[in-house]
N, C-alpha and C positions, 0 to 999 in steps of 0.2 A: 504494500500500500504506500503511494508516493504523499504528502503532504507538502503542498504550496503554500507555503507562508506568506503573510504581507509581509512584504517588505520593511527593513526595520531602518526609522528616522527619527528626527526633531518630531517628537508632536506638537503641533501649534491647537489641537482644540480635542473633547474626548474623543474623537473619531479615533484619531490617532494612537488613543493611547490605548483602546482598548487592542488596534490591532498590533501594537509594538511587543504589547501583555499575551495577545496569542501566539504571538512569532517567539516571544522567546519562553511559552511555556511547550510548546514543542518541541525545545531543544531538548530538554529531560526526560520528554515521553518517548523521542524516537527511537532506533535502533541505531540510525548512521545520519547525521550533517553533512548534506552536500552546499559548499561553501562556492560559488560561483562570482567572478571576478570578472572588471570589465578590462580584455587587454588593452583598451585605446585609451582607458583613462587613466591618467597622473597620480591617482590615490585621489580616495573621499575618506572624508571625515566618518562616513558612516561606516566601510568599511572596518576600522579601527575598533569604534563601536560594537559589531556584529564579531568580530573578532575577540573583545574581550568577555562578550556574551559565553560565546566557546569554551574558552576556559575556564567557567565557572562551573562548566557544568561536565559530568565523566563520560559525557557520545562523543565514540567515536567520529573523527571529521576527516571530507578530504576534501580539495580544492581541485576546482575547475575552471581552469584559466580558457575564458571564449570571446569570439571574435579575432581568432586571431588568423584569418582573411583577410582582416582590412588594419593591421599593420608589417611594416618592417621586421626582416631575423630582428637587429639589434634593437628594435623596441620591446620584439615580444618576449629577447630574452630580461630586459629591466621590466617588464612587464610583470614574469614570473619570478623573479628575484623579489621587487616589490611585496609580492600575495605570499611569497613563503613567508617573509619577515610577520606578517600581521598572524598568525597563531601557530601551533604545532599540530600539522596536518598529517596524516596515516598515510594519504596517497594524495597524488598530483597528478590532473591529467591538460593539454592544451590542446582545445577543441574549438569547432567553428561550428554554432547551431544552424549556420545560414548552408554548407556546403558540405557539413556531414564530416568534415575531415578528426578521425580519429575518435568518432563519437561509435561505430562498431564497436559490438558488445559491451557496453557501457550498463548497459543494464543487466546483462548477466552475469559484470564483473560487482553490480548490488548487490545481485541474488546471491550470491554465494558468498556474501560474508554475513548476509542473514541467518535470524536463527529459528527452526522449527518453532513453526507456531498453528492457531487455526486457520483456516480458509473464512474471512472474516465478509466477504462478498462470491456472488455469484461469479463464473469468470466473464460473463460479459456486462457489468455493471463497473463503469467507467467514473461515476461519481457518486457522492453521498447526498447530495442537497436536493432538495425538493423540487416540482417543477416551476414551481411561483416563483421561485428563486432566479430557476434559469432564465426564464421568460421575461425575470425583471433585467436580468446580468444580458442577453440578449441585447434588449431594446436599449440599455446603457452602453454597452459598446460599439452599437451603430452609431449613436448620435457621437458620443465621442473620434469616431472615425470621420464621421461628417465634418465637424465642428473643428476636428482637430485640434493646433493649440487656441483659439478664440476663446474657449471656455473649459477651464481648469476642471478638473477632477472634481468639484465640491458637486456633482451632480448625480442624483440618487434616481430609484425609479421605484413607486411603490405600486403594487399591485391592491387593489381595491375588489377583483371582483374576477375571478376564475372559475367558470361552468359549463359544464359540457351538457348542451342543449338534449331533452328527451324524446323528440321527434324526430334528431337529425345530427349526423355525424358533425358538428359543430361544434367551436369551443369558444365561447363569447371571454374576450379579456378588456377590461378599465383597466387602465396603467395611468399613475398623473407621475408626471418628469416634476421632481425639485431641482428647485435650483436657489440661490441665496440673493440674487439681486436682479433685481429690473431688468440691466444689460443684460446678465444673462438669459435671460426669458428671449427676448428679442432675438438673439443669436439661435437660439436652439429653436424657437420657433422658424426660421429665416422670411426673406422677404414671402411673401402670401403663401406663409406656411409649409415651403418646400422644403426645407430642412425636417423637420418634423412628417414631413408626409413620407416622405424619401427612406429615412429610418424606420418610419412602422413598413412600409413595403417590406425593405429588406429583412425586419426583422421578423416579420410578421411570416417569409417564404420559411427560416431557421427553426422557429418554436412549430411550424406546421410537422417540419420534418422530426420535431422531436416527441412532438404528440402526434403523429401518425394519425391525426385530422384537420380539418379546413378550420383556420382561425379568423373569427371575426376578431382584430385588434383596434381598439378605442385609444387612441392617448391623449391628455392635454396637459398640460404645461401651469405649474403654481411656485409663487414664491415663497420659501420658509426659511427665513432668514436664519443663519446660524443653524441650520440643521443639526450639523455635526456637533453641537456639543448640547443638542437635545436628548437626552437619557430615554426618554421613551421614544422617540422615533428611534434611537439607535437601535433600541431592541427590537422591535418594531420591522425592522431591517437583516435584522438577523445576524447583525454584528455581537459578536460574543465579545469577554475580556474582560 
């Protein structure tokens, strides 16, 4: 079982911190720390941080040095010199996720420092969350895609209303898009609504193929200022921590 951690940073509101609180209560529960490194960049202060995480804790860790396609030998060997220095790593690999280079058997070299345990999913069950979930995470990463950088992360999607009609292979979904200020609204909206239309299309073709029926998807657009450091929308959201 793989777990994807948020990402660990500054938190600037509780969004953050609840996910900084499940990124590093995973470091204890796993079996193995895959410590993943960017070659092109100079060092982040986060890194350091994520690194002293590590050593607080007795999982085993290895580092995987990627992107390293898109530099230079002599970068990518300061590159790896850099990522050994930040903890004490059990293994070291330099991979490129874009071209696959050296990423053969990477996963069967996990498996085998696993340790016998149950079969805790079926084997074709690819994730644990719900479908309200997905269908919200969907329709957020379209608009994101869209929107690109115009409008920052602080944008949620809460699901209101998922039913699958009794007469008819149909799955009615209300989704309202938060977002924390005016301009944003505007932006995700785009000009007469093309932004927003655009997004439910595409997202609307994903969540059909993931419910294996025809979705009616509804979205509209509200401002909730400071979301993120709302306690009950957070739960709400399904943000743990």
């Amino acid at each position: 079982v793989f777990l994807d951690t948020p990402g660990i940073h500054r938190a600037r509101h509780n969004l953050g911190d609840r996910l900084v609180r499940t990124a590093r209560a995973a470091m204890a529960e796993v079996d193995l720390i895959i410590f993943v490194a960017d070659a092109t960049s100079s060092g982040r202060p986060e890194d350091e941080t994520v690194a002293s995480y590590i050593a607080e804790v007795d999982t085993p860790a290895w580092l995987l040095v990627n992107k390293i396609d898109a530099v230079r030998p002599e970068q990518l060997a300061e590159a790896e010199a850099r990522s050994r220095r930040l903890a004490q790593f059990d293994r070291v690999r330099l991979v490129s996720a874009v071209t696959g280079q050296n990423c053969d058997g990477l996963v069967q070299e996990i498996a085998s420092v696993m340790p016998d345990g149950p079969m805790y999913y079926p084997p074709d069950v690819t994730v644990d969350r719900p479908e309200e979930f997905l269908a919200a995470e969907l329709v957020r990463e379209k608009l994101l895609l869209l929107t690109r950088e115009e409008v920052p992360h602080s944008v949620a999607v809460v699901i209101d209303k998922m039913q699958r009609r009794e007469d008819r292979d149909i799955v009615d979904i209300d989704a309202v898009v938060l977002v924390e200020r005016e301009s944003h609204k505007g932006i995700v909206i785009g000009a007469g609504g093309r932004v927003l239309k655009q997004a439910g299309v595409m997202a609307r073709s994903e969540i059909e193929r993931l419910l294996g029926s025809q979705v009616n998807l509804q979205l509209w657009v509200k401002v909730r200022r400071r979301w993120r450091d709302d306690e009950s929308m957070l739960d709400r959201l399904g943000f743990r921590g």
